[in-house]
C-alpha positions in Angstrom: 10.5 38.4 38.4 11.1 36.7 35.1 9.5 33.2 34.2 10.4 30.6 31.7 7.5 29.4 29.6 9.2 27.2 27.3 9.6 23.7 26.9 12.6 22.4 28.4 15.6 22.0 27.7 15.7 26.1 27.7 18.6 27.3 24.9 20.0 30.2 26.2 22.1 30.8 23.8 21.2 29.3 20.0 24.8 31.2 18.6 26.2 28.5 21.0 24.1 25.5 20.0 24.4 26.6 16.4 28.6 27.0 16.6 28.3 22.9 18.3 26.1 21.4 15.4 28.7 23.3 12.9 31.4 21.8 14.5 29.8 18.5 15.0 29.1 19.0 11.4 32.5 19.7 10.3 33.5 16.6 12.3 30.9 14.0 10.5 32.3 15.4 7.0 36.0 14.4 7.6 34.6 11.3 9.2 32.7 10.4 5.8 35.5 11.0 3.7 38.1 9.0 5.6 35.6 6.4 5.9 34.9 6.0 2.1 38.9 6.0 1.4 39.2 3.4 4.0 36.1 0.9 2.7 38.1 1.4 -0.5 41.1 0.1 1.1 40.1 -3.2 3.0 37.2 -5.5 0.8 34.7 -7.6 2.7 35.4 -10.9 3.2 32.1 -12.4 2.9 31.6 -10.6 -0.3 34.6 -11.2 -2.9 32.0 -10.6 -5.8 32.8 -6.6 -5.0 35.9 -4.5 -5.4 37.3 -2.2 -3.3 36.0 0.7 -5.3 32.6 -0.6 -5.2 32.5 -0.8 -1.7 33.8 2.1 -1.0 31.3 3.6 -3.7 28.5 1.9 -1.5 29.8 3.8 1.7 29.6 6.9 -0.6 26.0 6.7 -1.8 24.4 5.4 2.2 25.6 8.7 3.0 24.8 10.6 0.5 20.9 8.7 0.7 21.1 9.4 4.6 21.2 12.9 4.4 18.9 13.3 1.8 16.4 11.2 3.7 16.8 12.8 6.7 16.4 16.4 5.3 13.5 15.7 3.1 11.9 14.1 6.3 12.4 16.9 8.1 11.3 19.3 5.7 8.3 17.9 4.2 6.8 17.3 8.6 7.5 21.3 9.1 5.1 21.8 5.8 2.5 19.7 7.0 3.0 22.0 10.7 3.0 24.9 9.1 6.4 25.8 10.3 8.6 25.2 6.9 9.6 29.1 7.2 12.3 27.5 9.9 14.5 26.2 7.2 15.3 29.4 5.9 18.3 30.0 7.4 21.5 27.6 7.1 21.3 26.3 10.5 18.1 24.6 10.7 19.4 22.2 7.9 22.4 20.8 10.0 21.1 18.8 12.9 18.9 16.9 10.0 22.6 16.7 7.7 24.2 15.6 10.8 21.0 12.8 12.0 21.2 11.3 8.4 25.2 10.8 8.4 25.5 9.6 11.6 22.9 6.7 10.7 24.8 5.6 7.8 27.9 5.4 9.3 26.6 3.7 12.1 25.8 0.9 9.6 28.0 -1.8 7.3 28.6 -1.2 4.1 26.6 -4.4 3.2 22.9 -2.8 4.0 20.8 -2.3 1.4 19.7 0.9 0.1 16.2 0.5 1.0 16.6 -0.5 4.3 18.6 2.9 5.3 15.5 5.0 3.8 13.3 2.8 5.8 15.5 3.4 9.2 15.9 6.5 8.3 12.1 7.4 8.3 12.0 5.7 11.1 14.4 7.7 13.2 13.9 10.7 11.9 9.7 10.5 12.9 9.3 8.1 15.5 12.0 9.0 17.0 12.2 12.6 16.8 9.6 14.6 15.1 7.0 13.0 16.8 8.9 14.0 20.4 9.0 17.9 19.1 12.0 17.8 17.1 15.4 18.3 18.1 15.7 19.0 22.1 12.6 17.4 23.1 13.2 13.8 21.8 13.9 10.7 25.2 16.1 8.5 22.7 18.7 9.2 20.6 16.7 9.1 17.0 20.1 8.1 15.4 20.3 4.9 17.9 16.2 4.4 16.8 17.4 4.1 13.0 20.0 1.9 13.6 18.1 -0.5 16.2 15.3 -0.8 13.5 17.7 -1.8 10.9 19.7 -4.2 13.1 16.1 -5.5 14.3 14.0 -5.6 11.0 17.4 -6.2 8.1 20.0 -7.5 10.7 19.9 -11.0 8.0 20.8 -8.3 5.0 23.4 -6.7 7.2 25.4 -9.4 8.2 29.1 -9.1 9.2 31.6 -11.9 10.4 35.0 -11.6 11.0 35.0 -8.2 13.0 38.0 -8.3 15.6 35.3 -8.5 18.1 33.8 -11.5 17.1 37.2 -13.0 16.8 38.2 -11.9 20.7 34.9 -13.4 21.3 36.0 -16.9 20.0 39.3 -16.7 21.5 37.6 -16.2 25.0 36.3 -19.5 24.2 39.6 -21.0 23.1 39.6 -20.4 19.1 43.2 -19.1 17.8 43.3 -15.5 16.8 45.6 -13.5 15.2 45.4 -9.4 14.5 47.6 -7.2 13.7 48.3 -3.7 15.7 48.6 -2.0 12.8 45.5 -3.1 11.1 43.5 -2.1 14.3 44.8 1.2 14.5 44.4 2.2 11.0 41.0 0.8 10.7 42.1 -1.9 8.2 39.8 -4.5 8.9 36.2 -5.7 8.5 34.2 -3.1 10.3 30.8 -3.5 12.2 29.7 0.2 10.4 31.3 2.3 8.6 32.2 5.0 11.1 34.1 2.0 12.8 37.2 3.1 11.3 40.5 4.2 12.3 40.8 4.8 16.1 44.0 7.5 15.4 41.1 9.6 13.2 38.4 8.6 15.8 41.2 10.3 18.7 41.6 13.4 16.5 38.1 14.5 16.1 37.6 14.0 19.9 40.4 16.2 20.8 38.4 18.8 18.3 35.5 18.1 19.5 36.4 18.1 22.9 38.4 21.3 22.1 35.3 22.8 20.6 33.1 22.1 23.7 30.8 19.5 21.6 31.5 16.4 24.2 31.0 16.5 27.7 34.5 15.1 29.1 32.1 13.5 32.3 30.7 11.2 29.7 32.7 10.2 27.9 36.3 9.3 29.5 33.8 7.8 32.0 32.4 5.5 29.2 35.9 4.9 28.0 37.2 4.0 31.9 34.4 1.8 31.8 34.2 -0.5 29.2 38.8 -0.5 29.8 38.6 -1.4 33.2 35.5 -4.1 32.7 38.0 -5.8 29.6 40.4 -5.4 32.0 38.9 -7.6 34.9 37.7 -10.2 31.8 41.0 -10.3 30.2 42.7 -11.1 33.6 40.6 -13.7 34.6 40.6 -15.8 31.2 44.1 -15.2 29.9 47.6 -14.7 30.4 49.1 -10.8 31.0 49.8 -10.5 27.6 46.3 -11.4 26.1 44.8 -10.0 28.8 46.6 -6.4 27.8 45.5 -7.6 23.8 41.6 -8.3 24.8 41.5 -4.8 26.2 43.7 -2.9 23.7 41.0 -4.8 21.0 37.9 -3.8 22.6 38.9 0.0 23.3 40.3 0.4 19.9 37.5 -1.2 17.7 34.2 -1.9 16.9 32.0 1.5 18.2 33.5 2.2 21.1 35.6 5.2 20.0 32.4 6.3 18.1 30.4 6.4 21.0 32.4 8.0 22.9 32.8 11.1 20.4 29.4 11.0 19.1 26.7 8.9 20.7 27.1 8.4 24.5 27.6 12.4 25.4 24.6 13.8 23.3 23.1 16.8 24.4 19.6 16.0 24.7 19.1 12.3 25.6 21.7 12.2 28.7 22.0 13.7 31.9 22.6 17.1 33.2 24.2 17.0 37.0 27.8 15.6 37.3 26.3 12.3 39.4 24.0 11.5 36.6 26.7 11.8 34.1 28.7 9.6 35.8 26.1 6.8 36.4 24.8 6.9 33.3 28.4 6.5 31.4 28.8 3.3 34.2 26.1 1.6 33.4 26.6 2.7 29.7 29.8 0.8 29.6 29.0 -1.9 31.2 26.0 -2.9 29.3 28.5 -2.6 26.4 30.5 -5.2 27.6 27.8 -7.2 28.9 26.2 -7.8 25.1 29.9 -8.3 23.5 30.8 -11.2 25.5 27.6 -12.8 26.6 25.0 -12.3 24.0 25.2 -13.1 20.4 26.0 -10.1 18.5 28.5 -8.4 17.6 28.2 -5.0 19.2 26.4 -3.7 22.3 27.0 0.2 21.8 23.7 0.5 20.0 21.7 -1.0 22.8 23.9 0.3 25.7 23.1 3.7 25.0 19.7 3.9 24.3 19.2 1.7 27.8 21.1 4.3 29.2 18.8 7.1 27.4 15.8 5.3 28.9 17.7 6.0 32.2 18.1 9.6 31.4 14.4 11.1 32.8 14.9 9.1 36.0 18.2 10.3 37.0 17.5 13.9 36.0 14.4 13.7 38.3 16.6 12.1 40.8 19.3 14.7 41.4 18.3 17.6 40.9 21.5 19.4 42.0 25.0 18.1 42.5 26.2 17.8 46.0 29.9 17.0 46.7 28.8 14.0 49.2 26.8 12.5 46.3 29.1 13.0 44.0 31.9 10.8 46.1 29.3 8.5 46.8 28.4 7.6 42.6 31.9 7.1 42.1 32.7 4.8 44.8 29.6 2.6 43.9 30.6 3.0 40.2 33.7 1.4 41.0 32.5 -1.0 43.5 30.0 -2.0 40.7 32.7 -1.9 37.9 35.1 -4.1 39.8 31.3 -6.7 40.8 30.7 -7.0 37.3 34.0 -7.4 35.4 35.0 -10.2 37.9 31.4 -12.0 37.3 31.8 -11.6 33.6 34.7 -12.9 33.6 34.1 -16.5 35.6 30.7 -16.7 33.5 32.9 -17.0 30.5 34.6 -19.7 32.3 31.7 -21.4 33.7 33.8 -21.0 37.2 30.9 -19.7 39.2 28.9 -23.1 38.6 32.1 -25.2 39.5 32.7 -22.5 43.2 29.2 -23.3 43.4 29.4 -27.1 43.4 32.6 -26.7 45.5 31.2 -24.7 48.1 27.9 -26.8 48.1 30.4 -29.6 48.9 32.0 -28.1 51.5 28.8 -26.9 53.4 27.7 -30.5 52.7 30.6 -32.2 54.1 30.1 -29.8 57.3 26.7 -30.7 58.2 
């Protein structure tokens, strides 16, 4: 009889995990590079003092600063363990390559440099190293950096006129007008710079979902989510037509395509049977929705995610292995919730609940 000492997750096979980071890798480079082309291609608004070559100069250099960050973090921790003798081979330097780009392009173009060394530290340590490294860690240290900077630098990193923000106001009865083109290409003012063009976003998730890097569970659950949710909103507070443009503008910007090819399926911080996955990508997308159009800011990927991370240990402790029974079971209530939520979004918006409130309070009154 054979017994695992190791600390879970077990890798079975590290030629596997290393051929996934390589390809996540490979991924996160064409990413970069569209993403600098496209900063150079669509100014700030808020920020006419810079040209597009300086912006998309900017984009360049948080990237380049990520990774460098991210490595050297990584590096000097294994010398003060003892363990530097690790980063002799190639593949021990690509999960750090991969942490530090994914934070930069998680953020706008407008954050200052120090500010992504800062977050960077911070995710990198707090909320990685100090787990065990890569494997070990309960939140995603990419969604750590980001939440510090948003939290700590979020008046440095200001960004208005996202076509979020400006569904947001049109919920509320402001006049908007986008154009589909714009959207798909990415030309517009982005939230981060990975918030680019959703046809390059769709590419890399065919290859990545070709390549085995994203769990489909995840993340067409995510996606089915945060659709049918804008869905139930859109019907509710306009007519057929915006309905149909307040979903196609919440699928196809802002960080939802990122999260679903990067951020909500990750490896380590979400679950392992096929009920949990589906829960978890639920409540994922709903939370997402739930910060857009009721809360303040911009974005609610960020936050979604790492509440759903938080999850993660629960629901792995939960169901242990996947019945068929429980399995039906998740996906009715998913809906059943999906369908709860969307509607009560929806009337918030509109303040309708208050007014069926009053009217049904009249009515019971009238009765007694």
């Amino acid at each position: 009889m054979n017994f695992t000492t190791t600390k879970p997750p077990v890798k079975y096979n590290q030629q596997r995990s290393l051929k996934r980071a390589l390809n996540l890798n490979i991924a996160l480079i064409v990413l970069a590079i569209a993403s600098v082309i496209l900063r150079a291609l669509t100014p700030l608004a808020e920020d006419a003092a810079m040209t597009n070559l300086d912006i998309a100069f900017k984009a360049f250099l948080m990237m380049a600063v990520g990774v460098i960050v991210s490595v050297m973090v990584e590096v000097f921790y294994a010398i003060s363990e003892g363990t530097i003798q690790k980063f002799e081979v190639y593949k021990r330097w690509i999960d750090p390559i991969n942490t530090g780009l994914l934070i930069a392009l998680l953020l706008p173009s407008t954050t200052p440099i120090y500010a992504l060394v800062i977050s960077v530290i911070v995710g990198v340590y707090a909320g990685k190293l100090v787990f065990g490294g890569y494997g070990y860690y309960i939140f995603n240290p990419v969604l750590v950096a980001v939440l510090f900077a948003h939290l700590t630098f979020g008046g440095q990193m200001d960004i208005t006129g996202t076509p979020l923000l400006l569904m947001k106001e049109a919920v509320f009865g402001s006049s908007v007008e986008l154009s589909l083109q714009s959207l798909l290409i990415g030309n517009y003012t982005a939230v981060a710079i990975g918030s680019t063009s959703v046809l390059l976003l769709f590419a890399v998730f065919v290859y990545l979902c070709v390549t085995k890097v994203i769990d489909l569970r995840i993340s067409i659950t995510y996606l089915l989510t945060i659709f049918l949710v804008s869905l139930g909103i859109g019907f509710i507070n306009f007519t057929t037509q915006g309905m149909l443009i307040y979903t196609l503008v919440n699928m196809i910007t802002g960080l939802t395509m990122f999260g679903a090819v990067f951020l909500v399926s990750e490896s380590v911080s979400s679950p392992t049977s096929r009920e949990t996955k589906i829960a978890y990508a639920v409540i994922v997308g709903i939370l997402v929705m739930l910060i857009r159009v009721l809360s303040a800011e911009p974005e609610g990927v960020v936050f979604a995610i790492l509440f759903g991370n938080l999850l993660t240990p629960f629901m792995n402790r939960t169901v242990k292995r996947s019945q068929t029974k429980g399995l039906i079971k998740t996906v009715v209530i998913s809906i059943v919730a999906i369908v709860i939520v969307s509607g009560a979004i929806g009337f918030i918006v509109q303040s309708r609940i208050i007014e069926n409130l009053n009217e049904t309070a009249a009515l019971f009154g009238g009765i007694l």
